[in-house]
PDB file of N, H, CA, C and O in Angstrom:
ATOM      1  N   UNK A   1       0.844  -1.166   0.000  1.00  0.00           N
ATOM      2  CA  UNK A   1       0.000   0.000   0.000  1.00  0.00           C
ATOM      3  C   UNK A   1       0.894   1.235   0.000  1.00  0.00           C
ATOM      4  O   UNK A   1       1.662   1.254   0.962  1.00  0.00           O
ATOM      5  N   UNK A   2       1.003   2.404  -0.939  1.00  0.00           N
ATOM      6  H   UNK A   2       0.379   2.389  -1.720  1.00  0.00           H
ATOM      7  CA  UNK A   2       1.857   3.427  -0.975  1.00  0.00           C
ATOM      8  C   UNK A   2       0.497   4.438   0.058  1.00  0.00           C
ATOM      9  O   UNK A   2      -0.722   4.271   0.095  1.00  0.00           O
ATOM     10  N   UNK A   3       1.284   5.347   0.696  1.00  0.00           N
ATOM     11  H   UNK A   3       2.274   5.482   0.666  1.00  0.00           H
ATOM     12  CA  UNK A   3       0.586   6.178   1.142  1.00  0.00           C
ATOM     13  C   UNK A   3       1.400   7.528   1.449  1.00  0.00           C
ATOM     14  O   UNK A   3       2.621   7.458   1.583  1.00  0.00           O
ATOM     15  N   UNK A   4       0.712   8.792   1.565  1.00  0.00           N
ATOM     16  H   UNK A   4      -0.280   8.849   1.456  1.00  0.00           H
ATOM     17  CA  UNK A   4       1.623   9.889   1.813  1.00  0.00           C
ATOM     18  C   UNK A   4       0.645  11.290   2.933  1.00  0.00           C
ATOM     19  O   UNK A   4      -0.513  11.405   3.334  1.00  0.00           O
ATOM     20  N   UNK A   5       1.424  11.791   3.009  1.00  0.00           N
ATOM     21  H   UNK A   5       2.365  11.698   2.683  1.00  0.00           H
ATOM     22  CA  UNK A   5       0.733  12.602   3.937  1.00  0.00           C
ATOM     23  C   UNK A   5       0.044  14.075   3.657  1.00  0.00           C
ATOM     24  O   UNK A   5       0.609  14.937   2.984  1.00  0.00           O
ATOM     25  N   UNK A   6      -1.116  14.230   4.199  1.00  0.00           N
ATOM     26  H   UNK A   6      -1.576  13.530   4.746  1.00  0.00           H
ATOM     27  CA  UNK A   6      -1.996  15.571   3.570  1.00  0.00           C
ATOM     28  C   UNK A   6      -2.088  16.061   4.551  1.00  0.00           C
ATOM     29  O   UNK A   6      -1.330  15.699   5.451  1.00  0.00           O
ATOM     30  N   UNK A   7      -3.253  17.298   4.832  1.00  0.00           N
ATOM     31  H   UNK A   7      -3.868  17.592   4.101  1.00  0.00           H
ATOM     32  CA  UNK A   7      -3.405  17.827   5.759  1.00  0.00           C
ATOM     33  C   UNK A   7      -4.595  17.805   6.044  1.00  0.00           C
ATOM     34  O   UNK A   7      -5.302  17.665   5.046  1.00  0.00           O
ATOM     35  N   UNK A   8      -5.295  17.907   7.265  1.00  0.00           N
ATOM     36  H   UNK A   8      -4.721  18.020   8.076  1.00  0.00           H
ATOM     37  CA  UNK A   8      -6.426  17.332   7.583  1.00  0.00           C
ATOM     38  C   UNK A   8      -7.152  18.864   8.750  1.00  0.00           C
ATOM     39  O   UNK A   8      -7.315  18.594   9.940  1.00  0.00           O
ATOM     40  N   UNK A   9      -7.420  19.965   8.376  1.00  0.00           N
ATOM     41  H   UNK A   9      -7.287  20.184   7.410  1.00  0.00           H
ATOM     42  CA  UNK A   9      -7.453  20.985   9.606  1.00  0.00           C
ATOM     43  C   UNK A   9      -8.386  20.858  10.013  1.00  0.00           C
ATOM     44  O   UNK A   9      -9.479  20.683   9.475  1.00  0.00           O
ATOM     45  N   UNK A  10      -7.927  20.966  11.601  1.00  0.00           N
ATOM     46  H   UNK A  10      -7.038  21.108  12.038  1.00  0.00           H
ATOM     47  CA  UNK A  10      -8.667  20.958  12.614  1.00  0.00           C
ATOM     48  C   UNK A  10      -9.652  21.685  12.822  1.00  0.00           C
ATOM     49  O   UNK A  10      -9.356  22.876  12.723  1.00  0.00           O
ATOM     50  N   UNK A  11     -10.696  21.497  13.067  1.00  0.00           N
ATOM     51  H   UNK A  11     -10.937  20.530  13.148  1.00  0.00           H
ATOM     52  CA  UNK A  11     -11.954  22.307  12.761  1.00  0.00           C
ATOM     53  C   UNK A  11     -12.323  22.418  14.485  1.00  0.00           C
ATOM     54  O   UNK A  11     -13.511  22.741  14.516  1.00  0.00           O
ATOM     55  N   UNK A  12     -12.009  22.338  15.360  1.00  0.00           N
ATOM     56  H   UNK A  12     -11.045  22.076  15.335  1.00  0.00           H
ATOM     57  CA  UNK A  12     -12.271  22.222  16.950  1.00  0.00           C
ATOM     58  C   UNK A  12     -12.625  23.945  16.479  1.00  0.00           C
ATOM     59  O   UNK A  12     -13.785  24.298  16.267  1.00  0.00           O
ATOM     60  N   UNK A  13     -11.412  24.934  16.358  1.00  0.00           N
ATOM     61  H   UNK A  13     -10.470  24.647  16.530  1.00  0.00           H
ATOM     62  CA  UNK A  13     -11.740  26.007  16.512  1.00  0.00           C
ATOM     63  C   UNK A  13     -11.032  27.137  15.327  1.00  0.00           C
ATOM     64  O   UNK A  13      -9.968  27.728  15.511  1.00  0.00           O
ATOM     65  N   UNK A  14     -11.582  27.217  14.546  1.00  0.00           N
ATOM     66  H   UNK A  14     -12.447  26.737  14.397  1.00  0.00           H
ATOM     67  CA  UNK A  14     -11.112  27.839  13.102  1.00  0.00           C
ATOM     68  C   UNK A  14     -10.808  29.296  13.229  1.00  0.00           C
ATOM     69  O   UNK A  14     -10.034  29.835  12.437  1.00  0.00           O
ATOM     70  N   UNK A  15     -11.637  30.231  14.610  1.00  0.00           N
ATOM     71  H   UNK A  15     -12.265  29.793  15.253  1.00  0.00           H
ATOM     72  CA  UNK A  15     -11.064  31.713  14.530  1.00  0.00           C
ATOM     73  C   UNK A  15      -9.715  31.973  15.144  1.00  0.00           C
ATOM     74  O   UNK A  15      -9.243  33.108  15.086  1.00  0.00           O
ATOM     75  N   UNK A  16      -8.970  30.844  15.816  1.00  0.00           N
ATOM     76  H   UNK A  16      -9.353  29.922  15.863  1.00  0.00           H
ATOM     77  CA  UNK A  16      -7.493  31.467  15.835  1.00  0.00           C
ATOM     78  C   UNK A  16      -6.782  30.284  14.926  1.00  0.00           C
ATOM     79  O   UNK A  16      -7.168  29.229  14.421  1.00  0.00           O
ATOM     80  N   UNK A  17      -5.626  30.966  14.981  1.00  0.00           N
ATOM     81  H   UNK A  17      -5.313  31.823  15.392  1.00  0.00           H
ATOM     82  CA  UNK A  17      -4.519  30.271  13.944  1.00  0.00           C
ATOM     83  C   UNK A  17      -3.171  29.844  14.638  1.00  0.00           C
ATOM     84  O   UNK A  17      -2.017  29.746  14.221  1.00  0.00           O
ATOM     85  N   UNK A  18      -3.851  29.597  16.028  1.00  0.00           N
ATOM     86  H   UNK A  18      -4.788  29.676  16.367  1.00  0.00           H
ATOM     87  CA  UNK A  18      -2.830  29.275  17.166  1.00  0.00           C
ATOM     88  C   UNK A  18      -2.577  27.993  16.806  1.00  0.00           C
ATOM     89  O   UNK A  18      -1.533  27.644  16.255  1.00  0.00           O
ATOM     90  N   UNK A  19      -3.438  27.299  17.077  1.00  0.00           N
ATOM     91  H   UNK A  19      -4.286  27.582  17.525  1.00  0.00           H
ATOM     92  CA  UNK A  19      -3.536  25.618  16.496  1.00  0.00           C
ATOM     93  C   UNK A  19      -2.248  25.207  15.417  1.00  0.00           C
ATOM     94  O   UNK A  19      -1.961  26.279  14.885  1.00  0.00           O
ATOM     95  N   UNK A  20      -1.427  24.229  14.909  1.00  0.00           N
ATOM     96  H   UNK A  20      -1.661  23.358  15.341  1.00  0.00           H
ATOM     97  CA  UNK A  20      -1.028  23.661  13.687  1.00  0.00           C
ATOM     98  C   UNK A  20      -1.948  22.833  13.198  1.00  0.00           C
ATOM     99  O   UNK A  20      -2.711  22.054  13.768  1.00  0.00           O
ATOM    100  N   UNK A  21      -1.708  23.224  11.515  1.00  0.00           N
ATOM    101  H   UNK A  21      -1.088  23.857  11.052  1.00  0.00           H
ATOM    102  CA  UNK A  21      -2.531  22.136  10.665  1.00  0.00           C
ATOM    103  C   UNK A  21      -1.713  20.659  11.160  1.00  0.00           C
ATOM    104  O   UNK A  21      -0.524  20.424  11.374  1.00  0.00           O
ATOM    105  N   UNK A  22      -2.930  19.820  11.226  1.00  0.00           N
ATOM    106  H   UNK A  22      -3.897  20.010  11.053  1.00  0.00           H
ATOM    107  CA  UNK A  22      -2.155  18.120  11.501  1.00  0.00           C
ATOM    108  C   UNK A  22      -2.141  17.735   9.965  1.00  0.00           C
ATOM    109  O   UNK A  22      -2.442  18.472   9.026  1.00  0.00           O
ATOM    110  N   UNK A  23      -1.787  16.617   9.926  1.00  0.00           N
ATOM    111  H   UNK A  23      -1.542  16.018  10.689  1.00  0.00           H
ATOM    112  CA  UNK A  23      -1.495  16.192   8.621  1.00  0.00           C
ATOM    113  C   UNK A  23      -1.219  14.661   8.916  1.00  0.00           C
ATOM    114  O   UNK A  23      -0.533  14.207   9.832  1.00  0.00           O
ATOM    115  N   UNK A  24      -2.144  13.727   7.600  1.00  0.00           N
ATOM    116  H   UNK A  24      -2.702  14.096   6.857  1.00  0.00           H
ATOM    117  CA  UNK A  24      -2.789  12.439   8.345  1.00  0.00           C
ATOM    118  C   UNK A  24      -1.682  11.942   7.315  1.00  0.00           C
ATOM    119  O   UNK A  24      -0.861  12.703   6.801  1.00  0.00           O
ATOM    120  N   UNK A  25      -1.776  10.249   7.021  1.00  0.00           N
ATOM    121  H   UNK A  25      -2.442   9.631   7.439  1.00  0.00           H
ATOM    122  CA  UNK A  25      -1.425   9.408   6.106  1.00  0.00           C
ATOM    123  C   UNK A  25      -2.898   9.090   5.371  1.00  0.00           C
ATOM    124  O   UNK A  25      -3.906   8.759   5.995  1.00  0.00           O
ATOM    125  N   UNK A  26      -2.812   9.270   3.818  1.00  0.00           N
ATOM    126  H   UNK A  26      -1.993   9.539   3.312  1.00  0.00           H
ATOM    127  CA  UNK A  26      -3.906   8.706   3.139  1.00  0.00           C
ATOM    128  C   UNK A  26      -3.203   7.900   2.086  1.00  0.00           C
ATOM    129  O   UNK A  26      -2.037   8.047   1.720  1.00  0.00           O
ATOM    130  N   UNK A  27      -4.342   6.767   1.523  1.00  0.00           N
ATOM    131  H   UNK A  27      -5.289   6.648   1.820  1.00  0.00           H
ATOM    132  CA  UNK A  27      -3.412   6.243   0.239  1.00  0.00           C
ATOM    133  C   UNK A  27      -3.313   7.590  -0.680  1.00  0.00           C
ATOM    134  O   UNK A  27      -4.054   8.568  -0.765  1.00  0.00           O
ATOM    135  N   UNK A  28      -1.938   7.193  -1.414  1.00  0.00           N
ATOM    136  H   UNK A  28      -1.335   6.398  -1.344  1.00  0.00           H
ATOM    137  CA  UNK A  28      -1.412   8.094  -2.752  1.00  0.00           C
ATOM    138  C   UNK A  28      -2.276   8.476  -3.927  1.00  0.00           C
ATOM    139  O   UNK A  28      -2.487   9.539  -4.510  1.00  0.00           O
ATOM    140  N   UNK A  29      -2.696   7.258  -4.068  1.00  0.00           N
ATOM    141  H   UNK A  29      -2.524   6.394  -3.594  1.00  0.00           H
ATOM    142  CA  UNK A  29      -3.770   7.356  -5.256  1.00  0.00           C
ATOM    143  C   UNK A  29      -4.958   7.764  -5.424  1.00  0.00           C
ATOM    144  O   UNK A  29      -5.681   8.018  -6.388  1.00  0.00           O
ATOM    145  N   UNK A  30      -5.041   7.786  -4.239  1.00  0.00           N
ATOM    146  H   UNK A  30      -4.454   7.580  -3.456  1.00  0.00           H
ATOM    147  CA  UNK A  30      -6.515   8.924  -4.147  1.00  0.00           C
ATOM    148  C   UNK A  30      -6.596  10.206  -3.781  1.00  0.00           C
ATOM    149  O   UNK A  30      -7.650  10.842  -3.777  1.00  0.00           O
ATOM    150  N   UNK A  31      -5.411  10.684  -3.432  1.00  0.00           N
ATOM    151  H   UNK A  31      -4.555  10.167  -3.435  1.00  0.00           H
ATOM    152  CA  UNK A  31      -4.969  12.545  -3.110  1.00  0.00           C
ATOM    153  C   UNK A  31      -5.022  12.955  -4.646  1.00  0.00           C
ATOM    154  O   UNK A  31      -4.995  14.185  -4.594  1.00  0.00           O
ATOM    155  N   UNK A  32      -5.069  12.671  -5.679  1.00  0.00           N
ATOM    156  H   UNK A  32      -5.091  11.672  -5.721  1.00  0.00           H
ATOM    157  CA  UNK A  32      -5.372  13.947  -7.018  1.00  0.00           C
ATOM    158  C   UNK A  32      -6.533  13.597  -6.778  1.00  0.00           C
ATOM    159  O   UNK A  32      -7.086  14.404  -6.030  1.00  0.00           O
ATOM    160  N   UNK A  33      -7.385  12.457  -7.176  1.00  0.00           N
ATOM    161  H   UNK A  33      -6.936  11.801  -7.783  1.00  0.00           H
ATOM    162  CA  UNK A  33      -9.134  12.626  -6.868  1.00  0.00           C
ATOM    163  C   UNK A  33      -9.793  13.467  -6.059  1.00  0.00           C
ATOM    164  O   UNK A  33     -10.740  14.215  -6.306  1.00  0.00           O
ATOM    165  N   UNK A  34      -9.134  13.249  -4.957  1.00  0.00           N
ATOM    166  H   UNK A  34      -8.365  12.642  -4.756  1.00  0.00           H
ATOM    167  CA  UNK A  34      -9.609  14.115  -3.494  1.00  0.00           C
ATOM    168  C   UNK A  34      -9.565  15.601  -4.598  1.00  0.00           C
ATOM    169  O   UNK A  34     -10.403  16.208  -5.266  1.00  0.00           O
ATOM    170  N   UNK A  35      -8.166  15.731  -4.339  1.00  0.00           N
ATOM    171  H   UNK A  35      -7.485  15.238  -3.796  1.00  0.00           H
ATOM    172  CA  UNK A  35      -8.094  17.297  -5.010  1.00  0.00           C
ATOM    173  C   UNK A  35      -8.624  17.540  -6.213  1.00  0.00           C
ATOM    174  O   UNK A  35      -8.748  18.756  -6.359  1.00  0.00           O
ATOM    175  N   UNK A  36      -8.925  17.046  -6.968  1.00  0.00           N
ATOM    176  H   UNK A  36      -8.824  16.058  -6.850  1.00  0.00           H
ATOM    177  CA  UNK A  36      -9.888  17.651  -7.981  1.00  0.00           C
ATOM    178  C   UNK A  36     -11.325  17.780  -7.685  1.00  0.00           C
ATOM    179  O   UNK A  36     -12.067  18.757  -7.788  1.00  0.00           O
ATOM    180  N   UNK A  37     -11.572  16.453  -7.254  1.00  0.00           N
ATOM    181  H   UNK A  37     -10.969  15.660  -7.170  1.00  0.00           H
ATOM    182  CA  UNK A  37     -13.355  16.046  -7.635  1.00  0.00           C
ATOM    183  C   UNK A  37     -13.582  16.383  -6.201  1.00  0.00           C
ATOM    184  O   UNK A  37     -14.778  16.650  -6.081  1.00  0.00           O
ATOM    185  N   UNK A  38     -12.952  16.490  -5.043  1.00  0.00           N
ATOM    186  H   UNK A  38     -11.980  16.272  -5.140  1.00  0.00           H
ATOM    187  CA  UNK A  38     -13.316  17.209  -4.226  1.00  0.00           C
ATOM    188  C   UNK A  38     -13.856  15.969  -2.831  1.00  0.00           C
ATOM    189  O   UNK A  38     -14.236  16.235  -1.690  1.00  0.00           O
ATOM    190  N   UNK A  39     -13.645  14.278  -3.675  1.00  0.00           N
ATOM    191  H   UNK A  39     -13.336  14.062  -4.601  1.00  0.00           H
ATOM    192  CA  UNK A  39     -14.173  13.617  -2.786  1.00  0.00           C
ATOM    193  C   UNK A  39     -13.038  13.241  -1.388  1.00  0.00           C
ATOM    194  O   UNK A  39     -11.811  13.328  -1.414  1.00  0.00           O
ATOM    195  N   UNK A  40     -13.839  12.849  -0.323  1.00  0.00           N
ATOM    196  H   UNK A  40     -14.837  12.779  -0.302  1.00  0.00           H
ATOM    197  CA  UNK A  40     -13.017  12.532   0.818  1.00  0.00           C
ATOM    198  C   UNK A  40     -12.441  11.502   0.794  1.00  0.00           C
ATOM    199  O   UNK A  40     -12.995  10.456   0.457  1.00  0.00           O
ATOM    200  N   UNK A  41     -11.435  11.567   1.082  1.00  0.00           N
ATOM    201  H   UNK A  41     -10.985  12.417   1.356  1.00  0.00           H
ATOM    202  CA  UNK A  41     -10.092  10.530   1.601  1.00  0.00           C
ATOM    203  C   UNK A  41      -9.900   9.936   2.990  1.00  0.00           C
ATOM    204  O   UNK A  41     -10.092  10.816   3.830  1.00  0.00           O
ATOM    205  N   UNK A  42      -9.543   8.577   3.625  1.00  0.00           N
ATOM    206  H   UNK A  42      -9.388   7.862   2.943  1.00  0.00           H
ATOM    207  CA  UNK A  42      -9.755   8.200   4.558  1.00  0.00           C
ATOM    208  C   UNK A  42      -8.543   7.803   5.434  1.00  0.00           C
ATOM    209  O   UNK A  42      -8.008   6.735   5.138  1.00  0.00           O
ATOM    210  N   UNK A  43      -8.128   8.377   6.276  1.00  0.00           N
ATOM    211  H   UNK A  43      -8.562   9.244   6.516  1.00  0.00           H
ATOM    212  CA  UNK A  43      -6.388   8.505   6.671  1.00  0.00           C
ATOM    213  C   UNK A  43      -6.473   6.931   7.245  1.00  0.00           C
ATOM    214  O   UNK A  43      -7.417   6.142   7.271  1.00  0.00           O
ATOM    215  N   UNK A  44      -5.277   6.830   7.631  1.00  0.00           N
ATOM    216  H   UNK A  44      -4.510   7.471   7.610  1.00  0.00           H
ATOM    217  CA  UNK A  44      -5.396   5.537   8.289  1.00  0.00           C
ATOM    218  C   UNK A  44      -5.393   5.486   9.401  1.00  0.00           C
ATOM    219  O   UNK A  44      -5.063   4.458   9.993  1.00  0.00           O
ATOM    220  N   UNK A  45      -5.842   6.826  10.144  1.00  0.00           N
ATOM    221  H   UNK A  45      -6.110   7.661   9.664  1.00  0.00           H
ATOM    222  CA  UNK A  45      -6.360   6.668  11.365  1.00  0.00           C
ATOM    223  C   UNK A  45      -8.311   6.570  11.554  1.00  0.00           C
ATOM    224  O   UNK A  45      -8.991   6.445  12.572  1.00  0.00           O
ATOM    225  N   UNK A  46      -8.529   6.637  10.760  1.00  0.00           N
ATOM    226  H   UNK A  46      -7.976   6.739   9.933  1.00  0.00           H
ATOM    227  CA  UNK A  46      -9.655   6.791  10.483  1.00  0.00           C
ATOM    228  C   UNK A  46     -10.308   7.699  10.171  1.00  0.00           C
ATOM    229  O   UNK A  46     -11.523   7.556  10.036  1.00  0.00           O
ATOM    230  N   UNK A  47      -9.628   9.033   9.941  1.00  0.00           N
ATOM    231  H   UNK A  47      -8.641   9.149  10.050  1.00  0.00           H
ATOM    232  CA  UNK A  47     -10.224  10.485   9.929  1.00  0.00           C
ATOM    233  C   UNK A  47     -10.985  10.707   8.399  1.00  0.00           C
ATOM    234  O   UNK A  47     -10.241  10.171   7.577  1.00  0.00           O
ATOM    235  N   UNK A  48     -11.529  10.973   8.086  1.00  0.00           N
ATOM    236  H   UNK A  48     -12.133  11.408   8.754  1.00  0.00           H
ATOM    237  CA  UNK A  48     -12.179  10.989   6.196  1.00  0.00           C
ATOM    238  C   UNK A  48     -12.018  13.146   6.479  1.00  0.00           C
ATOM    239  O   UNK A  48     -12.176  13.952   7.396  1.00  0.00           O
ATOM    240  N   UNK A  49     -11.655  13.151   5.136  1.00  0.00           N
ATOM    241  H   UNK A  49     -11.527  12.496   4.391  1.00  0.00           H
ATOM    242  CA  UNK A  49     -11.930  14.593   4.887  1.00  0.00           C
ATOM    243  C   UNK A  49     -11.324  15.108   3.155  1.00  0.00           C
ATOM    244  O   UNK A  49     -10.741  14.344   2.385  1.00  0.00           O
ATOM    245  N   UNK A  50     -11.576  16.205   2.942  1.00  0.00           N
ATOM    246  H   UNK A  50     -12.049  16.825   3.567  1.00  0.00           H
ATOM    247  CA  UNK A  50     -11.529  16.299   1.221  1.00  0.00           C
ATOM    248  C   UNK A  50      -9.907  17.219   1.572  1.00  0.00           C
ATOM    249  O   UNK A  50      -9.564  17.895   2.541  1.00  0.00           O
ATOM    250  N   UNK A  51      -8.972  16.731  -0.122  1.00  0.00           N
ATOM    251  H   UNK A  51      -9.252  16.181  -0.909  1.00  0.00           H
ATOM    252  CA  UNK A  51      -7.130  16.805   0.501  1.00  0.00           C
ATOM    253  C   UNK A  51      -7.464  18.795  -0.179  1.00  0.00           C
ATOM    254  O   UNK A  51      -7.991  19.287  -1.177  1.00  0.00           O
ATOM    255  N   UNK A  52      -7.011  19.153   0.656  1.00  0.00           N
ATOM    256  H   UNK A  52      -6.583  18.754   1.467  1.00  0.00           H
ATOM    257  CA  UNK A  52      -6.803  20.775   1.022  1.00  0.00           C
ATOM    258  C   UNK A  52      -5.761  21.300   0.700  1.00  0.00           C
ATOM    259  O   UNK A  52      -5.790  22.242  -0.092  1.00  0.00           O
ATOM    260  N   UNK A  53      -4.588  20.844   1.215  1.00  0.00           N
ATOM    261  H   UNK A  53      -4.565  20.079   1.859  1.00  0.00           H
ATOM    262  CA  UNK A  53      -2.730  20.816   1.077  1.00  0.00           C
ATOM    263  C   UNK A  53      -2.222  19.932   0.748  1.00  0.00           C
ATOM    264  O   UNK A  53      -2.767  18.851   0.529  1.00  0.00           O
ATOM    265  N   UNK A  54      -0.753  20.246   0.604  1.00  0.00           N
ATOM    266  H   UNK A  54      -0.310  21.124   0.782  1.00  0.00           H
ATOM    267  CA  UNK A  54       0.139  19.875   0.862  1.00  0.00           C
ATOM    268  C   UNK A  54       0.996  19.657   1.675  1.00  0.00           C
ATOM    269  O   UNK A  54       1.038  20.808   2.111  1.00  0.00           O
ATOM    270  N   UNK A  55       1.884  19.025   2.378  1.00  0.00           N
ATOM    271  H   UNK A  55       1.850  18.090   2.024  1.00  0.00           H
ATOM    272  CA  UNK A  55       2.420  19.000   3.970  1.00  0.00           C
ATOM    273  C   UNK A  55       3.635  20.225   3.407  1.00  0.00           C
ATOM    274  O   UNK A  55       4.277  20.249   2.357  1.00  0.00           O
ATOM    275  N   UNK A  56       3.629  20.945   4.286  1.00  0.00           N
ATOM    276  H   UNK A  56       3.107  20.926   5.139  1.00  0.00           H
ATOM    277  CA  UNK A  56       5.227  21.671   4.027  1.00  0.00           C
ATOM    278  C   UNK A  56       6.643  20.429   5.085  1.00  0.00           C
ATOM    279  O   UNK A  56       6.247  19.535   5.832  1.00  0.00           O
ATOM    280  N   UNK A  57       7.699  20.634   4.924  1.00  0.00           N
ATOM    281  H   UNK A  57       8.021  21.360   4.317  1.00  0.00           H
ATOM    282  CA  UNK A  57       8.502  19.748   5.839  1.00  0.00           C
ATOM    283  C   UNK A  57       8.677  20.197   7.063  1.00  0.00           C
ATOM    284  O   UNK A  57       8.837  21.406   7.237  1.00  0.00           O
ATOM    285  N   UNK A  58       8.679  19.410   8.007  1.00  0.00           N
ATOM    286  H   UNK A  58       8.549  18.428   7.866  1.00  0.00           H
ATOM    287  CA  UNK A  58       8.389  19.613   9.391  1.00  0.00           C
ATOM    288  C   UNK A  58       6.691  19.868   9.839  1.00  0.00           C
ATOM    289  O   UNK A  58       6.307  19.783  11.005  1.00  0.00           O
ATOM    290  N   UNK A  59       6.074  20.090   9.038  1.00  0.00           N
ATOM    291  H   UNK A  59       6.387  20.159   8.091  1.00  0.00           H
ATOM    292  CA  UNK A  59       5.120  19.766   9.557  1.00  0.00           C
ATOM    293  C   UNK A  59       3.867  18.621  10.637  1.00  0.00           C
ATOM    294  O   UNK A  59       3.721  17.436  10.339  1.00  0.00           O
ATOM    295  N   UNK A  60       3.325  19.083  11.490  1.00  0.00           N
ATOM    296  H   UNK A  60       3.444  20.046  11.732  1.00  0.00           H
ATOM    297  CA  UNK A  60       2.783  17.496  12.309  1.00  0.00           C
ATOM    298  C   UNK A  60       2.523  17.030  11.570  1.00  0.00           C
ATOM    299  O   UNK A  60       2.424  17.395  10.399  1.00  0.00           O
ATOM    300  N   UNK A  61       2.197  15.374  12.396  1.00  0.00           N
ATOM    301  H   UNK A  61       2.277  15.077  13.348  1.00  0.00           H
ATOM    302  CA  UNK A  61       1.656  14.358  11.983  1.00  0.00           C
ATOM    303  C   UNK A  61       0.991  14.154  12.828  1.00  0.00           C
ATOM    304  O   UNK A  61       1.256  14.340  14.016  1.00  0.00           O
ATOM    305  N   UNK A  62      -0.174  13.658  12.293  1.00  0.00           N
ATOM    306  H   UNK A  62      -0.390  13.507  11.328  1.00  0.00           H
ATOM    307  CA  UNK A  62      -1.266  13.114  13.296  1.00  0.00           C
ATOM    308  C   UNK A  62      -0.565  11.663  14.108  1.00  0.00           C
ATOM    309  O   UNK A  62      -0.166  10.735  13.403  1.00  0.00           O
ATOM    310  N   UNK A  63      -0.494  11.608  15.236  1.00  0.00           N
ATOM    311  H   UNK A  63      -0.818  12.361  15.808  1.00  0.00           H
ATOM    312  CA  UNK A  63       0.094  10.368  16.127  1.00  0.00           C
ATOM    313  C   UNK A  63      -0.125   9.070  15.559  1.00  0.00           C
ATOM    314  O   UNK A  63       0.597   8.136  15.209  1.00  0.00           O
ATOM    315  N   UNK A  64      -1.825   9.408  15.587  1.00  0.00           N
ATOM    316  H   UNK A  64      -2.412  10.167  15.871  1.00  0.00           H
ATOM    317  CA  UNK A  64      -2.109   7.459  15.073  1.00  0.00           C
ATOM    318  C   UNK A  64      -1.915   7.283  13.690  1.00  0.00           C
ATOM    319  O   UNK A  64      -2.116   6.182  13.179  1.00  0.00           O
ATOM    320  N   UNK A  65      -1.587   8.146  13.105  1.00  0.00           N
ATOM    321  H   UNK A  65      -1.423   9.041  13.520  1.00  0.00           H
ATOM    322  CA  UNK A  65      -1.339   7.880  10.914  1.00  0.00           C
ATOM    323  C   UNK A  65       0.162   7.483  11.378  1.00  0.00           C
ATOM    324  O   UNK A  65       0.571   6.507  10.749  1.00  0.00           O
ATOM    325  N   UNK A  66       0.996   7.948  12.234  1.00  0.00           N
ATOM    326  H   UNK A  66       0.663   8.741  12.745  1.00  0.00           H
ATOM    327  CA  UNK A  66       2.016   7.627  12.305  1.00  0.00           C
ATOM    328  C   UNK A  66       2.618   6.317  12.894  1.00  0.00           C
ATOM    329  O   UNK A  66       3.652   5.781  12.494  1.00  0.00           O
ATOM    330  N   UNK A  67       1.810   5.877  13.914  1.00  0.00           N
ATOM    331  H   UNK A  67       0.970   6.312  14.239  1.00  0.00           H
ATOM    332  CA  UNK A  67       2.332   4.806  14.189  1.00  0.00           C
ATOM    333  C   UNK A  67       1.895   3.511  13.672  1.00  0.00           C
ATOM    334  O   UNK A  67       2.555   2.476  13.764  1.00  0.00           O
ATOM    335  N   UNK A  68       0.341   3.665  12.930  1.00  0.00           N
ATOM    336  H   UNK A  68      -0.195   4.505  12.855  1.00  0.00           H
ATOM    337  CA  UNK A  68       0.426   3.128  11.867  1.00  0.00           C
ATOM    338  C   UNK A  68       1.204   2.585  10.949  1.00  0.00           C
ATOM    339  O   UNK A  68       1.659   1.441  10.992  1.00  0.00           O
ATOM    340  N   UNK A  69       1.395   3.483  10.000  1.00  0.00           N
ATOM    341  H   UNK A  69       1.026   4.412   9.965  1.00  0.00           H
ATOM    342  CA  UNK A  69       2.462   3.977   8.995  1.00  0.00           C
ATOM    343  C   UNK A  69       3.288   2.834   9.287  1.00  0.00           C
ATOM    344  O   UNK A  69       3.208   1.690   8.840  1.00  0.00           O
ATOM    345  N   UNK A  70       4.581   3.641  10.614  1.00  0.00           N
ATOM    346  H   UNK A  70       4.645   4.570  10.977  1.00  0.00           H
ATOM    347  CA  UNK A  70       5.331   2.972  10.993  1.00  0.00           C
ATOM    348  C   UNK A  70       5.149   1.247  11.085  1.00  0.00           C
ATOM    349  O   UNK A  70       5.945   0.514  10.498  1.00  0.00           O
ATOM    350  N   UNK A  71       4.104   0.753  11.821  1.00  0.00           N
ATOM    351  H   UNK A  71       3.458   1.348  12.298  1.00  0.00           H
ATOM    352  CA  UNK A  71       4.183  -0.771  12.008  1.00  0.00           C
ATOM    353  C   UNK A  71       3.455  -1.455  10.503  1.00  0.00           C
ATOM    354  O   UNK A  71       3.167  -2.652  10.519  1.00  0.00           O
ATOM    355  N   UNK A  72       3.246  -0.812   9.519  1.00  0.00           N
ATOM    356  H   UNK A  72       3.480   0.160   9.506  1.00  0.00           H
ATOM    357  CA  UNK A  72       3.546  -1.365   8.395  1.00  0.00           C
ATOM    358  C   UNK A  72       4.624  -1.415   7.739  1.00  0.00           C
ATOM    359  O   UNK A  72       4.492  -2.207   6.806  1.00  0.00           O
ATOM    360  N   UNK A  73       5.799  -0.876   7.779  1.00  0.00           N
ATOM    361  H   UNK A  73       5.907  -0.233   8.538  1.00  0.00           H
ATOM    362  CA  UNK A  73       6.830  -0.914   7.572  1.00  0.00           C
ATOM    363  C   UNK A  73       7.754  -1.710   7.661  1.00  0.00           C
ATOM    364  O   UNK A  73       8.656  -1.807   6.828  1.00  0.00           O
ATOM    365  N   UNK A  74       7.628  -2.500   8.864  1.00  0.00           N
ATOM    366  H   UNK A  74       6.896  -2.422   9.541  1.00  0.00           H
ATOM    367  CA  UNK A  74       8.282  -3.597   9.157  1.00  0.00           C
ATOM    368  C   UNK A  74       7.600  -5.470   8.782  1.00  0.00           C
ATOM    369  O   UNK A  74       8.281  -6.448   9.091  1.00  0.00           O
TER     370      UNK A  74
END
């Protein structure tokens, strides 16, 4: 399974910009769909939402896409 990371914003509270965007793991092949046609993508933490960004580097990661991720790896 290839997968890569998007951004997923947090909607708890949208009038400050205190917060960082998180940024999940979704499969690869469905981030241009997402971004065009606008449909939602399903991280592998379970989060669904339509792909918005791009990760800049250093950016978070959502915990559970990550340790995920990680124990597929091995």
């Amino acid at each position: 399974m290839s997968t890569d990371i998007l951004e997923r914003p947090e909607t708890q509270d949208q009038d400050t910009d205190d917060a960082p965007d998180m940024f999940h793991y979704v499969r690869k092949e469905k981030i241009a769909e997402s971004a065009v046609m606008g449909t939602f993508v399903v991280a592998l933490c379970g989060e669904t939402f339509p792909v918005t960004k791009s990760p800049k580097p250093g950016s978070p990661v959502c915990p559970q896409c990550k340790e995920i991720y990680e124990s597929m790896q091995h």
